[in-house]
C-alpha positions as a Markdown table, in Angstrom:
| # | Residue | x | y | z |
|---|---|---|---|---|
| 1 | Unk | -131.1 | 75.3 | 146.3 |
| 2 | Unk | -132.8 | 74.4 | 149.5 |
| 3 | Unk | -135.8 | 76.9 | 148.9 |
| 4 | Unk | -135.8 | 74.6 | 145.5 |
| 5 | Unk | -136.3 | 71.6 | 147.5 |
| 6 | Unk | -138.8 | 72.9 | 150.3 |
| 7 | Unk | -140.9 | 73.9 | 147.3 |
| 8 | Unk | -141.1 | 70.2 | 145.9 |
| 9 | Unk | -141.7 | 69.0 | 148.9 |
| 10 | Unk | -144.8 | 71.6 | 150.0 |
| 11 | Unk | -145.6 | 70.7 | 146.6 |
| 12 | Unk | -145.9 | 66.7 | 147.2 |
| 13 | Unk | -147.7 | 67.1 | 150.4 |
| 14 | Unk | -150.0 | 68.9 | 148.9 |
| 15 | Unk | -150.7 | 66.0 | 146.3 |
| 16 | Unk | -151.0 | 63.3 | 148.9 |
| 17 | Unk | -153.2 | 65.7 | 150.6 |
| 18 | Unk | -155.6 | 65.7 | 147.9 |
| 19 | Unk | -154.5 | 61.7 | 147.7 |
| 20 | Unk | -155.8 | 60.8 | 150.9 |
| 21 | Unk | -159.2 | 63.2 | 150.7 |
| 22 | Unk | -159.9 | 60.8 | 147.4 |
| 23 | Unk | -159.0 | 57.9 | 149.3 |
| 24 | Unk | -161.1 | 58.8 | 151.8 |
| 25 | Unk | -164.2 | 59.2 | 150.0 |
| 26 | Unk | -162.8 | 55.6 | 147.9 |
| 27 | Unk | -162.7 | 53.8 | 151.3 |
| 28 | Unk | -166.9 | 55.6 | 151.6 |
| 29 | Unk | -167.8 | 54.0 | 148.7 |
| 30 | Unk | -166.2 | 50.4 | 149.6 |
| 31 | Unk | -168.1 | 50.7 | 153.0 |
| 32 | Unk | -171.5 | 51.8 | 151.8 |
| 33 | Unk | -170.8 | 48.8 | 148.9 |
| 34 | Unk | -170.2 | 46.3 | 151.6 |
| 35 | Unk | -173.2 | 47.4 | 153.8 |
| 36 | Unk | -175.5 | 47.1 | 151.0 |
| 37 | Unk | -174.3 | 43.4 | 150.4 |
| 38 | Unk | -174.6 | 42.0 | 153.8 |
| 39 | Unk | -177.0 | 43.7 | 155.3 |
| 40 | Unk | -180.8 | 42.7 | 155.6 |
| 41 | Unk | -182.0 | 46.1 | 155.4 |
| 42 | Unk | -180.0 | 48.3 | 153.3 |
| 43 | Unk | -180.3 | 52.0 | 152.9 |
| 44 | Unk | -182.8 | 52.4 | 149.8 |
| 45 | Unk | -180.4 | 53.2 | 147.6 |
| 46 | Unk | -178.6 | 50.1 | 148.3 |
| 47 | Unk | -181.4 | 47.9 | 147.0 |
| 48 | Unk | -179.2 | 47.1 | 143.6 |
| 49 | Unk | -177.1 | 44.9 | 142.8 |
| 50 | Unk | -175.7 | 47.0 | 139.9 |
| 51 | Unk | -175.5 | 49.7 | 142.0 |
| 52 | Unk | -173.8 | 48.1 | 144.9 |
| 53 | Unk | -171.4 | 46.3 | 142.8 |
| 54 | Unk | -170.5 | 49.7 | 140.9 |
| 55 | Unk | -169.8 | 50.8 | 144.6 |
| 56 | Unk | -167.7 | 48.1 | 145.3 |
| 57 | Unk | -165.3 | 48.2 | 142.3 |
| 58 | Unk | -165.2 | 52.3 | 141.7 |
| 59 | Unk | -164.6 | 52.4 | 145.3 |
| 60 | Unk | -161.7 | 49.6 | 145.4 |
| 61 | Unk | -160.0 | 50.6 | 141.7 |
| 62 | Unk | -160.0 | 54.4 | 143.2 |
| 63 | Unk | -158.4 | 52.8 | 146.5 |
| 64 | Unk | -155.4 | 50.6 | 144.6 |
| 65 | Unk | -154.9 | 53.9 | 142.5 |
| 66 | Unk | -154.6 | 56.4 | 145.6 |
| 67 | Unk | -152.5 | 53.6 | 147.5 |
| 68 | Unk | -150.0 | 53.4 | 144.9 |
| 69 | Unk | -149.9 | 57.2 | 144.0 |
| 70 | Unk | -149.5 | 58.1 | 147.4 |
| 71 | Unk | -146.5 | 55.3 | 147.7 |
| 72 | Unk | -144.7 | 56.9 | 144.7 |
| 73 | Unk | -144.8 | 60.4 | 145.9 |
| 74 | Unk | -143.6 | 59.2 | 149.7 |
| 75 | Unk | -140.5 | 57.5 | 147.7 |
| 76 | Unk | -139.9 | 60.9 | 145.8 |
| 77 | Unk | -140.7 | 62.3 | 149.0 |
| 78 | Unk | -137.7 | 60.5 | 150.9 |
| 79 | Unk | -134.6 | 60.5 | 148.1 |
């Protein structure tokens, strides 16, 4: 029984591993967003609005979804 639980929970930190590697590249995409927008000299890239916008959202939706994934699992995690 306690091999049974070890396994779930190697198995959970293994998902808010891959969690927190999303989240990182999320948090990327907010910063590179938010450079584009105030800066005076963006990266070349950064020259749209469409496509710093699109950073902004993907990168924040992807954030509130990792954030609350990783929330539920640390809840499992503790019970």
């Amino acid at each position: 029984m306690d091999t049974l639980n070890s396994n779930t929970e190697d198995e959970i930190q293994k998902k808010i591993t891959r969690l927190v590697f999303v989240d990182s590249v999320a948090a990327t995409m907010v910063g590179f967003g938010l450079y584009g927008k105030f800066s005076d000299k963006p990266l070349p890239f950064l020259n749209d609005a469409l496509v710093i916008n699109s950073l902004l959202v993907i990168g924040g939706v992807m954030m509130v979804f990792c954030g609350y994934k990783v929330f539920t699992l640390l809840m499992m995690r503790n019970k």
